[in-house]
C-alpha positions as CSV (number, residue, x, y, z in Angstrom):
1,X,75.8,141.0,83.4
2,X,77.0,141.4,87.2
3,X,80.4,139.7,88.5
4,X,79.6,135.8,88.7
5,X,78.5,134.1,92.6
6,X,81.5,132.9,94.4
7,X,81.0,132.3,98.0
8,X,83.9,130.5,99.0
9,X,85.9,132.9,97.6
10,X,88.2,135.7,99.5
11,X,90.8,138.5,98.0
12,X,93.7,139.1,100.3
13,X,96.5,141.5,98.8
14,X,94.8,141.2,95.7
15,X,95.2,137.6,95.4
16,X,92.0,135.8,95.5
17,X,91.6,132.8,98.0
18,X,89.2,129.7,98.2
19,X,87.7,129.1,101.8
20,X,85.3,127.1,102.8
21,X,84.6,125.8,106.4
22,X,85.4,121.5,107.0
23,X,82.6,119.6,108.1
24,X,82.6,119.3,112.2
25,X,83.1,115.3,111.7
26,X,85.9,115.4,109.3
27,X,87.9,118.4,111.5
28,X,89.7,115.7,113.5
29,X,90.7,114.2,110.5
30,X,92.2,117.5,109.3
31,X,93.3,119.1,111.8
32,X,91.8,122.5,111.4
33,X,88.2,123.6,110.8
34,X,88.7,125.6,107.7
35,X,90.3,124.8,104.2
36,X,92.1,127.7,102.2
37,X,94.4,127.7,99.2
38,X,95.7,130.5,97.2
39,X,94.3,130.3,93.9
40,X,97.4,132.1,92.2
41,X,95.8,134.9,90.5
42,X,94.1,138.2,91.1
43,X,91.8,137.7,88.0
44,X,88.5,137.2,89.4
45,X,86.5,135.5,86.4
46,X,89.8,132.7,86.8
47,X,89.3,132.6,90.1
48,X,85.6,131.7,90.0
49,X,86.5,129.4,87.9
50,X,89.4,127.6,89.7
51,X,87.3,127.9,93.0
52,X,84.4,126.0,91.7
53,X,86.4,123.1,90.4
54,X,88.4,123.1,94.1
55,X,84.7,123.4,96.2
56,X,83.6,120.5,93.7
57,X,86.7,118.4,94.6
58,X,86.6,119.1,97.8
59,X,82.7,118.5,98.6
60,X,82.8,114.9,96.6
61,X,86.2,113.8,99.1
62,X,84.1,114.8,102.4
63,X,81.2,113.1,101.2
64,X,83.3,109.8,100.8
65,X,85.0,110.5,103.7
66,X,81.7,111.0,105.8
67,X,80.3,107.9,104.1
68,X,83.7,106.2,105.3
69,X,83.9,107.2,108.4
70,X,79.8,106.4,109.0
71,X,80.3,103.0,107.2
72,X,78.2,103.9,104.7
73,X,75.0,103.8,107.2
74,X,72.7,107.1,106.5
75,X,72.7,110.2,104.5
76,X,72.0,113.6,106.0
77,X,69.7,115.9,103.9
78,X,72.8,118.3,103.6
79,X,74.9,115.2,102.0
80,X,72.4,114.7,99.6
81,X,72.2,118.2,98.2
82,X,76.0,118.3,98.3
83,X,75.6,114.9,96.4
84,X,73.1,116.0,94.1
85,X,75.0,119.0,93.1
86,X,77.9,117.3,92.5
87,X,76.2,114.8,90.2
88,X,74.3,117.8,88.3
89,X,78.0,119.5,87.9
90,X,78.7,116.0,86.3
């Protein structure tokens, strides 16, 4: 069956990691360019898991935040995949 894909996900002292890079416009706004949060656990099927929901979370509060700090004027291709997948993950 194969381990599932988790791209945003990194094992450090055998505790895995989600990290995923912040959109350049929204940097400022955060301070740094990358996010990363200990996910707790070095069980890697829960850590898929948990990192999914997080990259979901995270990807639906930079789209708002984009669409904020744009005033809601146009959508980049990239937003609306982000957009649609979040939709599709319901």
């Amino acid at each position: 069956m194969g381990s599932p894909k988790a791209p945003y996900l990194l094992r450090k002292r055998r505790i895995f990691y989600v990290r995923k890079r912040i959109p350049k416009e929204l940097i400022g706004f955060y301070g740094r360019a990358f996010f990363q949060r200990s996910l707790r656990t070095s069980d890697r099927v829960l850590a898929v898991r948990l990192s999914s929901k997080i990259i979901a979370d995270l990807e639906r509060e930079w789209l708002e935040k984009l669409w904020e700090l744009r005033g809601q004027q146009s959508v980049t291709d990239e937003e609306r995949v982000i957009f649609d997948r979040i939709i599709d993950e319901g």
